[in-house]
C-alpha positions as CSV (number, residue, x, y, z in Angstrom):
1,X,-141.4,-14.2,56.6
2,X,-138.4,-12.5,57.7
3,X,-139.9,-11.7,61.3
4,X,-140.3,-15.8,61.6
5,X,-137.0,-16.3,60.9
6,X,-135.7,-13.6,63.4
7,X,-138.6,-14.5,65.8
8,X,-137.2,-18.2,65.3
9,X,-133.5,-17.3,65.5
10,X,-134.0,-15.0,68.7
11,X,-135.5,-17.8,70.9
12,X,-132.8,-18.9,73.9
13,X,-131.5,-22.2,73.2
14,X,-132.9,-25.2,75.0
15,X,-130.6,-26.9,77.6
16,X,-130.6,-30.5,75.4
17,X,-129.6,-28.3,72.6
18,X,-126.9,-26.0,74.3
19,X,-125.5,-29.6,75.6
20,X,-125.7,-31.6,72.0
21,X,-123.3,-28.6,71.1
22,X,-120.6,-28.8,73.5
23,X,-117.1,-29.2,72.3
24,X,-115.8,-29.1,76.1
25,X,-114.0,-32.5,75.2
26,X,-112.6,-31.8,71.9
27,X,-109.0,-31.3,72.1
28,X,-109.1,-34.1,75.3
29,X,-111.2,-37.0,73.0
30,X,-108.3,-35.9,70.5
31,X,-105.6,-37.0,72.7
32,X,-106.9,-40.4,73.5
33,X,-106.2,-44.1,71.3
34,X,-109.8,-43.8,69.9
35,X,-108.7,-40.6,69.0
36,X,-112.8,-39.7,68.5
37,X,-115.1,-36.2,68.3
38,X,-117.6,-34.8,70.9
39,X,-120.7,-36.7,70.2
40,X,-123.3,-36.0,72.9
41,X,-125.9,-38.0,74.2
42,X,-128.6,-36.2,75.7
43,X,-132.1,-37.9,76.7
44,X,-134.0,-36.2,79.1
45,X,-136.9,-34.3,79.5
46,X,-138.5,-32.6,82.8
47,X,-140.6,-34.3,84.7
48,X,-139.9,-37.8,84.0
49,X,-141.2,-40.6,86.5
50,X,-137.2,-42.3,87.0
51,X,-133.6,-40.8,86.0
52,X,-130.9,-43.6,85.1
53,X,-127.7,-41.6,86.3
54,X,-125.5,-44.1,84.6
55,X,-121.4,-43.6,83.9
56,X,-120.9,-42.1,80.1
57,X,-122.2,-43.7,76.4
58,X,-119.5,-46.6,75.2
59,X,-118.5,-46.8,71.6
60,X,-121.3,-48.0,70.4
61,X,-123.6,-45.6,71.7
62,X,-120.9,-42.8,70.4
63,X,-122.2,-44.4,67.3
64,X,-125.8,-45.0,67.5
65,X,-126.5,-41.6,69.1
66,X,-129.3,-43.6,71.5
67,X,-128.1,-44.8,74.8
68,X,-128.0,-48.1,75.8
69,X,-128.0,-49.5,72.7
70,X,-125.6,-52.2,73.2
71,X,-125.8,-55.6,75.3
72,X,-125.4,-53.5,78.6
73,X,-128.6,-52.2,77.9
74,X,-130.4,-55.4,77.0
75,X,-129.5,-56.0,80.6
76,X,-130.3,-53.3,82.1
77,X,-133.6,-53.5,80.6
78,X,-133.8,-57.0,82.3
79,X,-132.8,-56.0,85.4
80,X,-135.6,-52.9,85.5
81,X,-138.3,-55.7,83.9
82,X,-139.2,-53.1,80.9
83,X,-139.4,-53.2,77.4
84,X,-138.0,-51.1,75.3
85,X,-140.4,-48.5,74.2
86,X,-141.0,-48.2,78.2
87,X,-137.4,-47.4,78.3
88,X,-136.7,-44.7,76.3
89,X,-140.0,-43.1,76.3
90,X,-138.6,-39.5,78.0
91,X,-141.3,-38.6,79.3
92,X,-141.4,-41.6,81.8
93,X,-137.3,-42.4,81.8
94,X,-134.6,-40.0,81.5
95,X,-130.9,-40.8,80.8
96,X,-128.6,-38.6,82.2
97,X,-124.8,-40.2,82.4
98,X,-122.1,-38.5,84.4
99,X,-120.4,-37.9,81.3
100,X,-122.7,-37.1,77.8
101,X,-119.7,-38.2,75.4
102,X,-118.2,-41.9,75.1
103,X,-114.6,-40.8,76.7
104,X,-112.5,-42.8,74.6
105,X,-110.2,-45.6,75.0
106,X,-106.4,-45.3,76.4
107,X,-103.3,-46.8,75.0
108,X,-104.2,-50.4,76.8
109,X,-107.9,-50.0,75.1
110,X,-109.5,-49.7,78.2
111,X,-112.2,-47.2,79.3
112,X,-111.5,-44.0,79.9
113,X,-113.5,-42.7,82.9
114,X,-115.8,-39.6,81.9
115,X,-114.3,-36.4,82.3
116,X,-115.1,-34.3,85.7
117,X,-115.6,-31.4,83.5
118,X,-118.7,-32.3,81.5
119,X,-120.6,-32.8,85.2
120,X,-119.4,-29.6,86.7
121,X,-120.6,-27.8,83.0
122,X,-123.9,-29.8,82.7
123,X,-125.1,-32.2,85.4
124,X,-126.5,-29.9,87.6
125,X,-128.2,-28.1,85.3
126,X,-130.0,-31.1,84.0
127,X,-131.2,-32.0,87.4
128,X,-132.9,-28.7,88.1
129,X,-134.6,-29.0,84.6
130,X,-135.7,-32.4,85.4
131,X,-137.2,-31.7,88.9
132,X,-137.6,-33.9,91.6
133,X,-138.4,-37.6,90.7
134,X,-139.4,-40.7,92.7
135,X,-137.0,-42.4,91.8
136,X,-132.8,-42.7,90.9
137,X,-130.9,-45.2,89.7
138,X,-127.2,-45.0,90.4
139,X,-124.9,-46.9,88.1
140,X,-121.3,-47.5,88.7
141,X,-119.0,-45.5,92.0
142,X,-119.3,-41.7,89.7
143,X,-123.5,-41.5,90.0
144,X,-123.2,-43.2,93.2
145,X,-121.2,-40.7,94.9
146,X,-122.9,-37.5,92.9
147,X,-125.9,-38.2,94.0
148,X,-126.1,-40.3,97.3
149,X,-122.4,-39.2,98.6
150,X,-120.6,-42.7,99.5
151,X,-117.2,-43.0,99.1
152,X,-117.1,-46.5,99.9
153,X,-117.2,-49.8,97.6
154,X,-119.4,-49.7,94.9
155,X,-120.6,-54.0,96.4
156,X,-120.4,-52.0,99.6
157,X,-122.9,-49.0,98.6
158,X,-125.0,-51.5,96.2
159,X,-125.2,-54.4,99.4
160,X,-126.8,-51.8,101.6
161,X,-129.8,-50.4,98.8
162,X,-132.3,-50.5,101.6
163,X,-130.3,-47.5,103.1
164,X,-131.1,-45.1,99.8
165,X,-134.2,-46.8,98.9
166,X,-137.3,-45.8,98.1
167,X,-136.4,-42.9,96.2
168,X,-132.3,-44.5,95.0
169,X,-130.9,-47.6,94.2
170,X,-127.6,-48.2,93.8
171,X,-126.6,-50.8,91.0
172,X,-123.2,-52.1,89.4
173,X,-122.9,-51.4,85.6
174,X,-124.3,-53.8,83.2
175,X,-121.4,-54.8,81.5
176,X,-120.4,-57.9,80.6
177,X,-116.8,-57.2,82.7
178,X,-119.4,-57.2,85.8
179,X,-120.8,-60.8,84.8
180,X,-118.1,-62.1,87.3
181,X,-119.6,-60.0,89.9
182,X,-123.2,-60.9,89.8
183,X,-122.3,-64.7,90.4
184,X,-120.2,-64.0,93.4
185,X,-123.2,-61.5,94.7
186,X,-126.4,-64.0,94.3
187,X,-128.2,-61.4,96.4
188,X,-128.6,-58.9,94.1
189,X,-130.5,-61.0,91.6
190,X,-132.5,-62.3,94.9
191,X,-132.9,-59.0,96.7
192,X,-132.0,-55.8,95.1
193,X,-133.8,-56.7,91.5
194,X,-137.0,-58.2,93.2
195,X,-137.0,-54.9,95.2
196,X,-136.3,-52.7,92.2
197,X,-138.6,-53.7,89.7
198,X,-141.7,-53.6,92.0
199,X,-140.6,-50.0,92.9
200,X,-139.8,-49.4,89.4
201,X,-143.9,-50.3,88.6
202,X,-145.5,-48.9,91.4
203,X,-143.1,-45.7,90.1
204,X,-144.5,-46.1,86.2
């Protein structure tokens, strides 16, 4: 019994793991108006089929522990044309935001955007573990310029998908702030979606 427990104590820590422990952010999510911990939200696994590289967990995920989990991702669900058990089944779909903590809010209440440190600490990691995939989906200007280098506007990078797709598309975040957004830009219900879920299938 006691070699078990050694056995079981002397195994390296997995990546998910060492990341779910991370108190990078402490003294920094201390400082903010929401004032919060280091909760991190970590759902990947290698191998999956589609990574959503998305911005960082809001408050509610901060309290669900489950990404998405709010009305952004009720439409992001939409926009990909899956359910939810497609979604966050990990071994098809992995989640990996360019921050793993909700960032806070400042003194106005608005979002904080996710701290650089928590991608030069983890992101690349998580890529290598993940291995090459068919297919990305870039959420909001941070993913978009990690991982298909623009530096433009985000409607500048997102109105030119065909340029990173097959393999990338470029999307706004599903937030209801972007509503306004989506009915000034018609054609990215029209193009990029139609375009998007049919990848997103022949990807699945």
């Amino acid at each position: 019994m006691d070699f078990e427990r050694s056995a079981r104590y002397d195994r390296p820590m997995s990546l998910s793991q060492e990341i779910k422990n991370c108190r990078l952010c402490a003294e920094r999510f201390a400082a903010t108006a929401s004032a919060h911990t280091p909760r991190p939200v970590v759902w990947f696994r290698p191998n999956a089929r589609i990574v959503i590289a998305g911005q960082a967990p809001g408050a509610r995920v901060h309290e669900s522990g489950t990404p998405f989990t709010d009305p952004s991702g009720d439409r992001l669900r939409d926009w990909m044309g899956v359910d939810a058990s497609t979604f966050y089944d990990r071994d098809r779909i992995s989640i990996v935001p360019m921050g793993f903590c909700f960032p806070g809010y400042d003194a106005k209440g608005s979002d904080i955007a996710p701290p650089v440190l928590c991608r030069e600490a983890w992101h690349d990691r998580v890529m290598a573990e993940i291995g090459d995939v068919p297919l990305i989906l870039t959420i909001g200007l941070h993913a978009m310029r990690y991982h298909l280098g623009t530096k433009g506007a985000m409607t500048d990078t997102v109105r030119n998908w065909r340029d990173y797709a097959p393999r990338a598309f470029p999307l706004p975040h599903p937030s209801w702030r972007n509503t306004g957004w989506l009915k000034k830009n018609p054609w990215f219900e029209g193009e990029v979606l139609l375009a998007l879920r049919a990848r997103i299938q022949e990807v699945l």
